[in-house]
C-alpha positions in Angstrom: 25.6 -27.4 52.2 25.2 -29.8 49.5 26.8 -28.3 45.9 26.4 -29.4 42.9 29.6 -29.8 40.0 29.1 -28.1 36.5 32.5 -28.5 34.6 34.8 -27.0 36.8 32.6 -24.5 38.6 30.9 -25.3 41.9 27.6 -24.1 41.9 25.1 -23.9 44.9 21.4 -24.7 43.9 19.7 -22.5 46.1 21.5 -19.1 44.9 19.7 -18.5 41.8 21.0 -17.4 38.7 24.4 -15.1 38.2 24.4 -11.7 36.7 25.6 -12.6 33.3 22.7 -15.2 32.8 20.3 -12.9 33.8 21.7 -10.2 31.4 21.9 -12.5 28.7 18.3 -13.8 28.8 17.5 -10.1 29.0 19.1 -9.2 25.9 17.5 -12.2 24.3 14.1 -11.3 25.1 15.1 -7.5 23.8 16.2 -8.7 20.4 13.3 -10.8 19.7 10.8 -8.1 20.9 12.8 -5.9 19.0 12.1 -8.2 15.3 8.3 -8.6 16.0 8.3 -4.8 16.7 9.9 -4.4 13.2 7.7 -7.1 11.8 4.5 -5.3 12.7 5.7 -2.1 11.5 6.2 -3.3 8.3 3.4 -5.5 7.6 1.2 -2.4 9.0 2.8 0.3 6.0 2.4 -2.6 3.8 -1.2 -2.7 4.4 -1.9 0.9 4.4 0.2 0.7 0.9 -2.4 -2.0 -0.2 -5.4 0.0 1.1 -4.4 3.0 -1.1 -3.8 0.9 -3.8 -7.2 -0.8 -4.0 -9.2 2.8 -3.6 -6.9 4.1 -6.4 -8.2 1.2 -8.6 -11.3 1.4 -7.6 -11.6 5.1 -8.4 -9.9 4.6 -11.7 -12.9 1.7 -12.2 -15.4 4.3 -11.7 -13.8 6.9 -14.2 -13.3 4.2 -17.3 -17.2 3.5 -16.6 -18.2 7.4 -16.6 -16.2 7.2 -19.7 -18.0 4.3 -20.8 -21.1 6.7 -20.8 -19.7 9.1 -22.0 -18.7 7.5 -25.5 -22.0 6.0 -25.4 -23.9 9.0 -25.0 -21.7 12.0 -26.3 -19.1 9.9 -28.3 -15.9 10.3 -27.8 -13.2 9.9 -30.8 -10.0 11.1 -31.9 -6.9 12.0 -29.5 -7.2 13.8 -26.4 -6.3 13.6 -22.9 -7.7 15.7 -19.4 -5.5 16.1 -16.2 -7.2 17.6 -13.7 -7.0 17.3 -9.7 -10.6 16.0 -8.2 -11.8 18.8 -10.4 -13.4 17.0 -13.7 -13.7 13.7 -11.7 -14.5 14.7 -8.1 -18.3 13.3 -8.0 -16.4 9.7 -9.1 -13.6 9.5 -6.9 -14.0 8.3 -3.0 -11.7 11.2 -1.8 -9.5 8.7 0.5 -6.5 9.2 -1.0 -5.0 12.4 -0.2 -3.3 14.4 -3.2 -5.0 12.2 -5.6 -4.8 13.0 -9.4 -6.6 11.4 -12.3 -5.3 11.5 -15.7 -7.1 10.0 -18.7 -6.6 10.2 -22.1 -8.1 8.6 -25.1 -7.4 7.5 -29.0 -8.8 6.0 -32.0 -12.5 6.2 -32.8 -13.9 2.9 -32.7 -12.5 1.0 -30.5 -11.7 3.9 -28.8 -8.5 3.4 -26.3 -8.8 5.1 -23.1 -6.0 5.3 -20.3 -7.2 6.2 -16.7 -3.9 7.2 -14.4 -4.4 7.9 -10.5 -1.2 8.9 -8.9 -1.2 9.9 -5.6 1.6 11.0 -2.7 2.2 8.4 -0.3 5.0 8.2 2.8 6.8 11.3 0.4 6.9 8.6 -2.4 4.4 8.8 -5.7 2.8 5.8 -6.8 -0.1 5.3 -9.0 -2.0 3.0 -10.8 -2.9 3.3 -14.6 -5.7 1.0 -16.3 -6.5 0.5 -20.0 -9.6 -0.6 -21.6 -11.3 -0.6 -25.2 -14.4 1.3 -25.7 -16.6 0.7 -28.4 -19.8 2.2 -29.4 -23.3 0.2 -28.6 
């Protein structure tokens, strides 16, 4: 039997591979499987972070416009504010976001300064998104 010198160790090319390689490409292949794992996990909560995010503006879009018509219409003017859970702004708001609030408030009378807040609960951590916009009369 023909055997083949590595360093010091004598080594027989038809017996394969030894315990300790085997268990070390194992844990190789475990670690890395273990990062992408990780990887996917986060870029996944980071999307669904992202999603929320984007319906929250979008919902605070529609509520600067009804407000929009409002001061058009009606006229808004002074200082004043409304909090109110999918109550005053339910027919507006895409009811994706789960505990969702909407705060606006307003001041000044022409141009009228209106703040639109949607804060929601996400992953036991609040985040919202305020927008700011002049309003004048047409």
């Amino acid at each position: 039997m023909k055997t083949h010198r590595i360093g010091k160790i004598k080594r027989n090319p038809k017996k394969g591979f030894t315990l300790v390689e085997v268990l070390l490409a194992i844990s190789i292949i475990a670690l890395i499987i273990m990062a992408l794992v990780s990887v996917f996990y986060y870029t996944m909560t980071l999307h669904r972070e992202s999603a929320s995010r984007s319906i929250a503006m979008n919902d605070a879009i529609q509520v600067v416009e009804q407000c929009r018509f409002i001061a058009d219409t009606v006229g808004l003017s002074g200082t004043g504010s409304v909090t109110d859970p999918n109550v005053a702004w339910s027919d507006l708001l895409s009811n994706l976001i789960a505990n969702e609030t909407v705060q606006v408030s307003w001041t000044g009378t022409d141009p009228l300064e209106v703040v639109v807040t949607v804060a929601w609960l996400e992953h036991n951590r609040n985040m919202n998104v305020s927008m700011t916009t002049l309003l004048t009369r047409r």
